[in-house]
DRENDO-1510 file (C-alpha; in Angstrom, 1 decimal, always signed):
<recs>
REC; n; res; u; v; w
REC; 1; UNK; +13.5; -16.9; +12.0 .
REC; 2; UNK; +9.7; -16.8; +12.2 .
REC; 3; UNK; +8.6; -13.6; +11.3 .
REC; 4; UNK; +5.2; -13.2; +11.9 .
REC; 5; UNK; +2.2; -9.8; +11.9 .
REC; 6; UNK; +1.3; -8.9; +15.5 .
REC; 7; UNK; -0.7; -5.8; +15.0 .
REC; 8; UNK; -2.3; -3.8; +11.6 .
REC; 9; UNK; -3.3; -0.2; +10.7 .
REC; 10; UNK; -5.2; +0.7; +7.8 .
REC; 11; UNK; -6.6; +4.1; +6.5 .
REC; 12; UNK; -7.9; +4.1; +3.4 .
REC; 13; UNK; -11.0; +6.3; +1.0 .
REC; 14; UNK; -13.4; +3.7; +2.5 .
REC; 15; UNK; -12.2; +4.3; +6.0 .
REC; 16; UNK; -9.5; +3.8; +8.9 .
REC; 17; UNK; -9.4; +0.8; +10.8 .
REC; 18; UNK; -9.2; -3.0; +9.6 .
REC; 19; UNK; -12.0; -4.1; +10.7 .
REC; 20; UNK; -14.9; -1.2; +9.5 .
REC; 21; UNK; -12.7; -1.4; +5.8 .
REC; 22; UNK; -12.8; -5.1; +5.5 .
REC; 23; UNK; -16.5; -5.0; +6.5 .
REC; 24; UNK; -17.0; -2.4; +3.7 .
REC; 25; UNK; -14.6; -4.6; +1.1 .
REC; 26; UNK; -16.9; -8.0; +2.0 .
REC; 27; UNK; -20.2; -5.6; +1.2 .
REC; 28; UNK; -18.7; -5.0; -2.3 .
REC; 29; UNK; -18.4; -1.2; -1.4 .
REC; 30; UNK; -16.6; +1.5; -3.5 .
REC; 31; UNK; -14.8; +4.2; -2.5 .
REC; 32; UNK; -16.2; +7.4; -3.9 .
REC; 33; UNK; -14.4; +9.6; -6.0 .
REC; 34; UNK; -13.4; +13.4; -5.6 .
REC; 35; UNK; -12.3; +16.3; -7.9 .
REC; 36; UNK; -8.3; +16.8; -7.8 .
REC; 37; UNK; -6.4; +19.8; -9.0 .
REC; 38; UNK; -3.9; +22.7; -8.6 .
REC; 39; UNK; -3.8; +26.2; -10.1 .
REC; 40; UNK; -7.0; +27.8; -12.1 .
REC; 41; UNK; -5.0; +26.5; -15.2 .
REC; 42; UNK; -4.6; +22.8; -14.4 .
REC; 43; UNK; -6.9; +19.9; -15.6 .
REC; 44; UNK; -9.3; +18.7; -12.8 .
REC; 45; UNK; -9.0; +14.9; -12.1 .
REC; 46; UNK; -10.5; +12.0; -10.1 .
REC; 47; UNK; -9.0; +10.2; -7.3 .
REC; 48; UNK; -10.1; +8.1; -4.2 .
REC; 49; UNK; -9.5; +10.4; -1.0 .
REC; 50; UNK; -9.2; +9.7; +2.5 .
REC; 51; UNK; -12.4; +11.2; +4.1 .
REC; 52; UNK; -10.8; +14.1; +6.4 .
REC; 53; UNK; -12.6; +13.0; +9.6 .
REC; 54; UNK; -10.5; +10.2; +9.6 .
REC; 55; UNK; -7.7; +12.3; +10.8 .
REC; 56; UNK; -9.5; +14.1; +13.4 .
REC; 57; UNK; -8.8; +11.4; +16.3 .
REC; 58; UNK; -5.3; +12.4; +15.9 .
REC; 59; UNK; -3.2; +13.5; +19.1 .
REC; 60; UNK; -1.9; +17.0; +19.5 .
REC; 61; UNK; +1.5; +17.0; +19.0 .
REC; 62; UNK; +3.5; +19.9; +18.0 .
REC; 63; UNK; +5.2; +17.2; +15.2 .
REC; 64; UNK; +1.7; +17.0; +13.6 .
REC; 65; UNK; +0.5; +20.9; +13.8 .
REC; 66; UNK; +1.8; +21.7; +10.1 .
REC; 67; UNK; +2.8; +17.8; +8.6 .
REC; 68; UNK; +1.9; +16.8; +5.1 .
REC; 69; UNK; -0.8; +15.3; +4.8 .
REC; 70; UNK; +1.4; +11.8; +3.4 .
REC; 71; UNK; +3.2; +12.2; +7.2 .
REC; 72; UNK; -0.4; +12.4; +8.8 .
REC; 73; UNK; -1.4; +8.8; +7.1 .
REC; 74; UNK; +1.6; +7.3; +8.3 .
REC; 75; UNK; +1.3; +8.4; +11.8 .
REC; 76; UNK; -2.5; +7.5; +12.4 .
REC; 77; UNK; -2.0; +3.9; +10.5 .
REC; 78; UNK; +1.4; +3.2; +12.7 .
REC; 79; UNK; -0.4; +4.1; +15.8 .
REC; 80; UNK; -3.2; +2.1; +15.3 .
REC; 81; UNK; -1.5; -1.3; +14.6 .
REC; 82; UNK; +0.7; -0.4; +17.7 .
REC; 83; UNK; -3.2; -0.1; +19.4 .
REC; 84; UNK; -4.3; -3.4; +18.0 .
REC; 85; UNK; -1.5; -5.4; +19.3 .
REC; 86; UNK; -1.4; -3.5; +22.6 .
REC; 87; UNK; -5.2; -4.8; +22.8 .
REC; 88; UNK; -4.5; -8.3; +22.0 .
REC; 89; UNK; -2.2; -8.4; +25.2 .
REC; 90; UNK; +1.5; -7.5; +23.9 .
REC; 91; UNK; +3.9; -5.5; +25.9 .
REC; 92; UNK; +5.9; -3.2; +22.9 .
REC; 93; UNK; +9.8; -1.7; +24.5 .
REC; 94; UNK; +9.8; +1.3; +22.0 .
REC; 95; UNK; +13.5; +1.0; +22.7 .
REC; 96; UNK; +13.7; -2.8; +21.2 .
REC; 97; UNK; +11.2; -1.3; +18.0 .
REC; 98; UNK; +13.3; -0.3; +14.7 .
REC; 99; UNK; +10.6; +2.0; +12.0 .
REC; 100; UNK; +10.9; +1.2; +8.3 .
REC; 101; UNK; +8.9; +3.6; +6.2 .
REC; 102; UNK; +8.1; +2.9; +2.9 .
REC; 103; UNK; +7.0; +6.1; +0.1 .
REC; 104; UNK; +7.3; +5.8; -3.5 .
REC; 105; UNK; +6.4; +9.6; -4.3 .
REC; 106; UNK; +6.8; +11.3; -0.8 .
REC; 107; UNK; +8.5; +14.6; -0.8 .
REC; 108; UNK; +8.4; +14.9; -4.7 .
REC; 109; UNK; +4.8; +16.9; -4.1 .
REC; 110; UNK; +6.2; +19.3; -1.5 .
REC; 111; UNK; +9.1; +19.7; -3.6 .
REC; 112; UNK; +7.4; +21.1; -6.4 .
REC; 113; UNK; +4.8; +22.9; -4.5 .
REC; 114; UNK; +7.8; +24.6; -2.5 .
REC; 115; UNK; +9.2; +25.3; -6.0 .
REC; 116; UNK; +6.3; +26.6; -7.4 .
REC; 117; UNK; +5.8; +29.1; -5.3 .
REC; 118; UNK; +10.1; +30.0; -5.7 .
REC; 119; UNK; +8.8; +30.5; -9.4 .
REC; 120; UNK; +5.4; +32.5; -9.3 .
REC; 121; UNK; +6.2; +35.3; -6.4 .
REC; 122; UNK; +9.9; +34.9; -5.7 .
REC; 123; UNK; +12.1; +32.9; -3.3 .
REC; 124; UNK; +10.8; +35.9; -0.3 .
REC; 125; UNK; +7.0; +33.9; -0.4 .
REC; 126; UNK; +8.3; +30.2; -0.3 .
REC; 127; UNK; +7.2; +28.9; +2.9 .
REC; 128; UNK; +9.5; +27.3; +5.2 .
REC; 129; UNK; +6.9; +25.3; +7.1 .
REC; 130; UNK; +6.6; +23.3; +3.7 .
REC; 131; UNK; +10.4; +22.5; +3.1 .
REC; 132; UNK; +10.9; +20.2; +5.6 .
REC; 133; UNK; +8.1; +17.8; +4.1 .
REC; 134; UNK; +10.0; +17.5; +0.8 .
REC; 135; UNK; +12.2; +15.4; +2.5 .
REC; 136; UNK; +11.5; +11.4; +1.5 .
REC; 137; UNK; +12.0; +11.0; +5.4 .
REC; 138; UNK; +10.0; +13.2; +7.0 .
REC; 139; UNK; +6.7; +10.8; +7.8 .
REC; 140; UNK; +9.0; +8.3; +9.5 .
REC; 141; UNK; +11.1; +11.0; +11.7 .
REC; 142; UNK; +7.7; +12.6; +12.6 .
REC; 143; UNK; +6.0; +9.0; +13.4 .
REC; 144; UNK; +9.0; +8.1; +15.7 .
REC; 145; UNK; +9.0; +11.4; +17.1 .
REC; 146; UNK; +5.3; +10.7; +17.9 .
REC; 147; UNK; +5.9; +7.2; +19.4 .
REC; 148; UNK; +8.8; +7.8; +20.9 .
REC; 149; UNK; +11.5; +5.8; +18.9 .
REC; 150; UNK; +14.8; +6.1; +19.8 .
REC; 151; UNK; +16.5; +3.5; +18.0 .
REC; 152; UNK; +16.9; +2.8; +14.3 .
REC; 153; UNK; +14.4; +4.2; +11.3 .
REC; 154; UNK; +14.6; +4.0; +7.7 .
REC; 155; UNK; +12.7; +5.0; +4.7 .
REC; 156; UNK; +12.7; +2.9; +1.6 .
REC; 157; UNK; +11.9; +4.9; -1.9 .
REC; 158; UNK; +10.1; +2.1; -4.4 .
REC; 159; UNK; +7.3; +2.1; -6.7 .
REC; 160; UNK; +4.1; -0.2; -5.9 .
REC; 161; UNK; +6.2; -3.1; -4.6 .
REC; 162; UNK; +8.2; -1.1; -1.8 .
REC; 163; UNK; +6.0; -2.5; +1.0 .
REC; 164; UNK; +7.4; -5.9; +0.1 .
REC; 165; UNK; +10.3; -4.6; +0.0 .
REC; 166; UNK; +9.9; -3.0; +3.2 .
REC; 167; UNK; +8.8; -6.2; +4.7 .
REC; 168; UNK; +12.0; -7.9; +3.5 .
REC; 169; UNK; +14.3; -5.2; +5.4 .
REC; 170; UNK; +12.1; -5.6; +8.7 .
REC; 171; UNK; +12.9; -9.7; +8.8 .
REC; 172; UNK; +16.3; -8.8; +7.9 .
REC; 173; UNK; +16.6; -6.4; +10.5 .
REC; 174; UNK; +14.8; -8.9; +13.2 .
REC; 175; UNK; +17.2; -11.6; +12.2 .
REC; 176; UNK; +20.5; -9.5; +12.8 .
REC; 177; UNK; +20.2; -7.1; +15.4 .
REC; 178; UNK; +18.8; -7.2; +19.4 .
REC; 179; UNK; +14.9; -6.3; +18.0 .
REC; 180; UNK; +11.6; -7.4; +19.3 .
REC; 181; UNK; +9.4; -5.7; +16.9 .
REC; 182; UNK; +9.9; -3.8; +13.6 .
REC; 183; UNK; +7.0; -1.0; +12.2 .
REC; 184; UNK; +6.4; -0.9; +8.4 .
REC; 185; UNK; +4.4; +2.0; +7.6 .
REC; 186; UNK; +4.2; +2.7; +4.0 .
REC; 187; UNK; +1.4; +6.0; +2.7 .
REC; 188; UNK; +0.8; +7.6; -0.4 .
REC; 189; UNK; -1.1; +11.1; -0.8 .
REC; 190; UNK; -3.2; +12.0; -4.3 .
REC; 191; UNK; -2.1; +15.1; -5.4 .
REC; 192; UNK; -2.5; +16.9; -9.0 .
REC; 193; UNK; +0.8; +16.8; -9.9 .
REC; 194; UNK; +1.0; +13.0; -9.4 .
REC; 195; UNK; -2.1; +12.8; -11.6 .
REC; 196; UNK; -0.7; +15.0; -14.3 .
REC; 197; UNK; +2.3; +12.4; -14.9 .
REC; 198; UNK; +0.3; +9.3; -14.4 .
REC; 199; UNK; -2.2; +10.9; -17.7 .
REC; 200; UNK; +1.3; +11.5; -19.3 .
REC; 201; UNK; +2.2; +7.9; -18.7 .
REC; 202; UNK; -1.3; +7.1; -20.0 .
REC; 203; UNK; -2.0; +5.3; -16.8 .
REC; 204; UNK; -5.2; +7.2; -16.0 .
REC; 205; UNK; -8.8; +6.4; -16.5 .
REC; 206; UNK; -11.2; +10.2; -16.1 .
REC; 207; UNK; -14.2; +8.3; -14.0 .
REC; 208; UNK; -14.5; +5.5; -11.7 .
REC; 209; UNK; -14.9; +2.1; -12.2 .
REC; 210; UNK; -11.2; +0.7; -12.2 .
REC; 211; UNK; -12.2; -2.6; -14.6 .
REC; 212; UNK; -9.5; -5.1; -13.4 .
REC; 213; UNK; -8.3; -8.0; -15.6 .
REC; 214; UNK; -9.6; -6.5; -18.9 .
REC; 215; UNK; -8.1; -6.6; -21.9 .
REC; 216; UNK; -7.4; -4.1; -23.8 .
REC; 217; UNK; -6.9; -1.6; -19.8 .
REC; 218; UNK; -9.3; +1.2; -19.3 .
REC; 219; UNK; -6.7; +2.8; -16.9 .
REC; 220; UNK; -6.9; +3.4; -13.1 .
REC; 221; UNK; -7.6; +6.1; -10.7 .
REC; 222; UNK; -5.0; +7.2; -7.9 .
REC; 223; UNK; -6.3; +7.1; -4.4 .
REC; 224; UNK; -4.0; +7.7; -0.9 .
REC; 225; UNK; -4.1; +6.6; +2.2 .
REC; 226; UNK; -1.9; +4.1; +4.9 .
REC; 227; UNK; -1.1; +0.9; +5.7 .
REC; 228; UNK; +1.3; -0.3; +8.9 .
REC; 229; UNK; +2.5; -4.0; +10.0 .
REC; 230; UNK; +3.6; -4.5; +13.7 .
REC; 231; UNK; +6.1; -7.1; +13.0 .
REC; 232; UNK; +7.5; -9.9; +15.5 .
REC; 233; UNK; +8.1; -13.4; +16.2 .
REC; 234; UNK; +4.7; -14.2; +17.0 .
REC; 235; UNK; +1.0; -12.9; +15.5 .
REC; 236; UNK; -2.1; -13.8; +14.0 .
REC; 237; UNK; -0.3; -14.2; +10.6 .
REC; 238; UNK; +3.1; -15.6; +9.8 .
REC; 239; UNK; +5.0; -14.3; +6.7 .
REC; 240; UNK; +6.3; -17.7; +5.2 .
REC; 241; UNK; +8.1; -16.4; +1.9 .
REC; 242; UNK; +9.4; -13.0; +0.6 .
REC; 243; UNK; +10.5; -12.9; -2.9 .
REC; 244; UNK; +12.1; -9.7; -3.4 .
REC; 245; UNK; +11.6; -10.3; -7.3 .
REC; 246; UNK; +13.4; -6.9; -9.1 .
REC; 247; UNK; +13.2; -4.8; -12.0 .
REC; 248; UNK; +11.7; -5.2; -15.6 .
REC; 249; UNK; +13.0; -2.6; -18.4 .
REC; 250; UNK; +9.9; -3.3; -20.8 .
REC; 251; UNK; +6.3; -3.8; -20.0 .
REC; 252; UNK; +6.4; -7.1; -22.1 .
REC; 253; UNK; +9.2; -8.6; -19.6 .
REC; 254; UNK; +6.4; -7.9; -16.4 .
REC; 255; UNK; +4.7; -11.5; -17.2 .
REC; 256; UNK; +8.7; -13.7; -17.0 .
REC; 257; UNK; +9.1; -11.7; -13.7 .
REC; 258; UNK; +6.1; -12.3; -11.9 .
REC; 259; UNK; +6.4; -16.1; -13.2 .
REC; 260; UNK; +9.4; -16.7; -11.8 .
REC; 261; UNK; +8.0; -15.2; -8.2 .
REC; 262; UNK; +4.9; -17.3; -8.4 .
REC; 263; UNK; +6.7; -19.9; -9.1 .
REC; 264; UNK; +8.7; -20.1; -6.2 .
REC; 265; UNK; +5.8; -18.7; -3.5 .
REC; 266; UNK; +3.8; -21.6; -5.2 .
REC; 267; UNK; +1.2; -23.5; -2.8 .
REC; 268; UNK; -1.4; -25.0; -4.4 .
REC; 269; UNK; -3.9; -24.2; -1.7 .
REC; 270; UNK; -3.0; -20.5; -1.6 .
REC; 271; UNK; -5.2; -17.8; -2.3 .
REC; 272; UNK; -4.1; -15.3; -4.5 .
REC; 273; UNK; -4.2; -11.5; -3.7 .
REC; 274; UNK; -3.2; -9.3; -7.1 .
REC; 275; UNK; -2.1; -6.1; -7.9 .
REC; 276; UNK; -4.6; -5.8; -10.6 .
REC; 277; UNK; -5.5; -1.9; -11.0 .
REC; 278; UNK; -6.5; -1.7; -14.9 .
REC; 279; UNK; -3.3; -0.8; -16.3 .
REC; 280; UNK; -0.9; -3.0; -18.0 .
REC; 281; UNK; -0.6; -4.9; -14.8 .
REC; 282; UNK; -3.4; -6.8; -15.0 .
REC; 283; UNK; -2.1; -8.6; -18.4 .
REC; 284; UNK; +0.9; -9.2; -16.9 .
REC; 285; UNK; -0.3; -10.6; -13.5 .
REC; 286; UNK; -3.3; -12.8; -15.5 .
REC; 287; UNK; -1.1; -14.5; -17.7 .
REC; 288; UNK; +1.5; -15.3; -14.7 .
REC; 289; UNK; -1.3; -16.7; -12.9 .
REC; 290; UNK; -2.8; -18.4; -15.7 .
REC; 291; UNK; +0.5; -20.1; -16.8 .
REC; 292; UNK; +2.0; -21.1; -12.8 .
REC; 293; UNK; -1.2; -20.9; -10.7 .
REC; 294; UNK; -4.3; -21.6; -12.8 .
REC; 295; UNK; -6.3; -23.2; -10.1 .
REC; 296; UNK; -6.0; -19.9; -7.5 .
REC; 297; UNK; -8.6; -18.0; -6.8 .
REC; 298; UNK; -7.6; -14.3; -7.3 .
REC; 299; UNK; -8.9; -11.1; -5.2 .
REC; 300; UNK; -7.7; -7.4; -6.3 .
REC; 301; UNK; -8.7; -4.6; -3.5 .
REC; 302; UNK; -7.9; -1.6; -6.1 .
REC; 303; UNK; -10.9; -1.4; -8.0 .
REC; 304; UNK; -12.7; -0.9; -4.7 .
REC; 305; UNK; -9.1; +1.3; -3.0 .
REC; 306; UNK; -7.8; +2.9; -5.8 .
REC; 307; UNK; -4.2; +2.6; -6.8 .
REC; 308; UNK; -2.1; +4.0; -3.9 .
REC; 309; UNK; +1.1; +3.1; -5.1 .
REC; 310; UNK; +3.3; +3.7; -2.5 .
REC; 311; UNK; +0.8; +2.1; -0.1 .
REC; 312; UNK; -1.0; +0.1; -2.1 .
REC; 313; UNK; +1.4; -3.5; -1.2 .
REC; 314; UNK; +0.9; -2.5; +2.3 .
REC; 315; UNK; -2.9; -2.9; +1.6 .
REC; 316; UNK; -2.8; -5.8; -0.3 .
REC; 317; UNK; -0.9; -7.6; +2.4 .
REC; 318; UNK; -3.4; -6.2; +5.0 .
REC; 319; UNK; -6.2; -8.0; +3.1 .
REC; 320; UNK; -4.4; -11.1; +2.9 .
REC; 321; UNK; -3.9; -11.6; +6.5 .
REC; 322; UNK; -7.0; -10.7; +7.6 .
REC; 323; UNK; -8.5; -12.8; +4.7 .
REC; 324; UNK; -6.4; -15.8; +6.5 .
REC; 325; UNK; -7.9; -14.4; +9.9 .
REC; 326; UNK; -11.4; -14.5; +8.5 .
REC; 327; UNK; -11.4; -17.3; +6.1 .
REC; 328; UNK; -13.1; -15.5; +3.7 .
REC; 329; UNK; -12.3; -13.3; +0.7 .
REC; 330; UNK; -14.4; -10.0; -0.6 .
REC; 331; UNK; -15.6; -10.0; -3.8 .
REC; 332; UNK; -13.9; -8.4; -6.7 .
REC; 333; UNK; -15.8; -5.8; -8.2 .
REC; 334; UNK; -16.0; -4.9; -11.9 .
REC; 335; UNK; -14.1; -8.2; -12.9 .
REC; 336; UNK; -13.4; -9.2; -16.2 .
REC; 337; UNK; -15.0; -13.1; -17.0 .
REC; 338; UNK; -12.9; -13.2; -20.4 .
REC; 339; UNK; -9.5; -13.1; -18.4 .
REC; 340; UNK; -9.8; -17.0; -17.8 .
REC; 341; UNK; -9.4; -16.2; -13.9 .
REC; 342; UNK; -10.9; -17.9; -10.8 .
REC; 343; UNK; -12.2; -15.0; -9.2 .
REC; 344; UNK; -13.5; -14.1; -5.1 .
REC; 345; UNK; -17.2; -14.1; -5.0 .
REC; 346; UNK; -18.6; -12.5; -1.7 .
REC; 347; UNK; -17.2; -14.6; +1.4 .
REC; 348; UNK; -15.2; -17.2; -1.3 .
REC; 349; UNK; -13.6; -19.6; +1.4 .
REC; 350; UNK; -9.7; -18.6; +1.5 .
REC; 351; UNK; -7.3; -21.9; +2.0 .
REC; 352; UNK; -4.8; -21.9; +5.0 .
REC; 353; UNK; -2.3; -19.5; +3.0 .
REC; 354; UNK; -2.3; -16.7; +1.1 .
REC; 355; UNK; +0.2; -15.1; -2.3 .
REC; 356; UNK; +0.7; -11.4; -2.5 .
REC; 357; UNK; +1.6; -10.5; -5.7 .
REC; 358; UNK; +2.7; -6.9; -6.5 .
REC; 359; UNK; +3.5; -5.1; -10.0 .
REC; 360; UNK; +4.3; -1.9; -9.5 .
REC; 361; UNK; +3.8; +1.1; -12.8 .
REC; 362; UNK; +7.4; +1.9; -12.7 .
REC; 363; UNK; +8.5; -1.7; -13.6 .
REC; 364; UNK; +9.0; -3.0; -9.7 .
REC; 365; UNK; +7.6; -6.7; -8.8 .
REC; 366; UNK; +7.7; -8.4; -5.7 .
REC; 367; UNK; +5.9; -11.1; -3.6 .
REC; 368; UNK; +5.2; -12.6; -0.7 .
REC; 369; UNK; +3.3; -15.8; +1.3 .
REC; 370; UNK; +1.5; -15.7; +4.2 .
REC; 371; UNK; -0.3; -18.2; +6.2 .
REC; 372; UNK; -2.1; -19.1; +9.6 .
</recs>
């Protein structure tokens, strides 16, 4: 079955919309950093934001009023790749639509801010507005709820390859059932307490730049934001290949797992969008590359994004359609010459297809091919 992109949404720290964010990415810009924390007691960190006036374009609806902010993403970056392929002429029947979502930390913030306040003033001051949002599901009822989709929606818990994942599901779900279109939305939101674990995990840089490729990592820096795919059976982009890859146990098996999906996305005139976000990832990913697909040249969005996890697949595979559309790739900022890499320069030519290639921190890979 051809399974192919129809329509994009992107919201992101540098902006909302795929075509101001790619024109930012092809400048080379960074998103800028703000201060994240909780209680008085907490340790303040850094993380990529999405600007607030982003948001404000939203519509009215009672769903919306008192959503997380994670269910807000979702909602503006699903509407607007419904908008984009509305504009390029489609007809969408909501009733012939089916949603995947895709979250990799979701509800686990609301849950412990619900808890939180259970422990410091009592189970009487717990608000009941915020226990619906602890709920994995909640951004994909409230986005169908918003669209007006009747039919079948799903959420999908992963780490940083669940958009693949996602993908996979949506082309599943094509190929068996009466469907014209499938929505992937998958969003991440910053939050302290996500922070806090990711220092634990010692995952986190303090300050801006995310140095991709570099050996030994610096760390990364958590941003948030949205990514949706309007998927049908004819687009701009077709999705040739989805390797669902699967799980490593050690950091040292990332490398044989990401081999083994390079190997078999391999086209030797591919481009190669990475996952690269200055953790152990980046190791892993080079040496894959160096070892199936030496002669790619390789393009990393995060040190300019911000690791999104949840979202950040979504993004990646964003950027490598509309690298495909444009012909072009942006630079990669802050790169690492000593990894033995063919990196994007600003507007490096892309070939007619393009490798996404995810590594998620909680020992997820996956990949994908696209072309035109």
């Amino acid at each position: 079955m051809s399974l192919c992109i129809a329509g994009a949404g992107w919201i992101t720290p540098l902006g909302r919309g795929i075509d101001h964010v790619w024109d930012r990415l092809e400048r080379g810009d960074e998103a800028s950093t703000q201060s994240i924390s909780g209680k008085k007691d907490t340790k303040n960190y850094s993380g990529f934001l999405v600007p607030e006036k982003m948001l404000k374009d939203l519509p009215s609806h009672a769903r919306l009023r008192r959503a997380s902010a994670i269910s807000r993403f979702a909602a503006a970056a699903g509407m607007d790749a419904i908008a984009q392929a509305e504009a390029a002429g489609l007809t969408i029947d909501m009733t012939r639509l089916a949603l995947i979502f895709a979250a990799s930390n979701g509800g686990v913030i609301y849950t412990k801010r619900f808890y939180q306040g259970i422990v410091e003033a009592g189970a009487q001051s717990a608000s009941p507005l915020l226990f619906p949002e602890t709920v994995f599901n909640a951004p994909a009822s409230h986005l169908a709820a918003i669209l007006g989709i009747n039919g079948a929606s799903y959420t999908i818990v992963g780490d940083g390859a669940v958009g693949i994942l996602a993908i996979k599901m949506a082309s599943d779900l094509l190929e068996a059932q009466s469907l014209d279109f499938c929505l992937v939305v998958a969003a991440e939101e910053a939050d302290w307490i996500l922070c806090d674990a990711y220092r634990k995990w010692r995952l986190l840089k303090s300050q801006r730049p995310i140095v991709p490729f570099r050996e030994p990592p610096l760390g990364t820096i958590l941003s948030e934001g949205a990514g949706a795919l309007l998927l049908a059976r004819k687009g701009f982009a077709r999705v040739v290949s989805i390797h669902a890859g699967g799980n490593f146990s050690h950091q040292r098996q990332a490398p044989h797992i990401l081999g083994r999906i390079l190997h078999d996305l391999r086209d030797p005139d591919a481009c190669m969008i990475a996952s690269a976000n200055g953790t152990f990832v980046d190791l892993a990913e080079s040496e894959a590359i160096r070892r199936i697909s030496p002669e790619a040249v390789v393009y990393s969005p995060k040190p300019a994004l911000g690791e999104s996890v949840g979202a950040s697949a979504m993004w990646q595979i964003i950027v490598a359609a509309q690298a495909l559309k444009m012909k072009r790739l942006p630079p990669v900022l802050h790169s690492d010459h000593d990894a033995g890499l063919r990196f994007s320069t600003n507007s490096t030519p892309t070939g007619p297809s393009a490798i996404v290639l995810s590594c998620g921190l909680n020992q997820q890979a996956a990949g994908l091919r696209l072309s035109i």
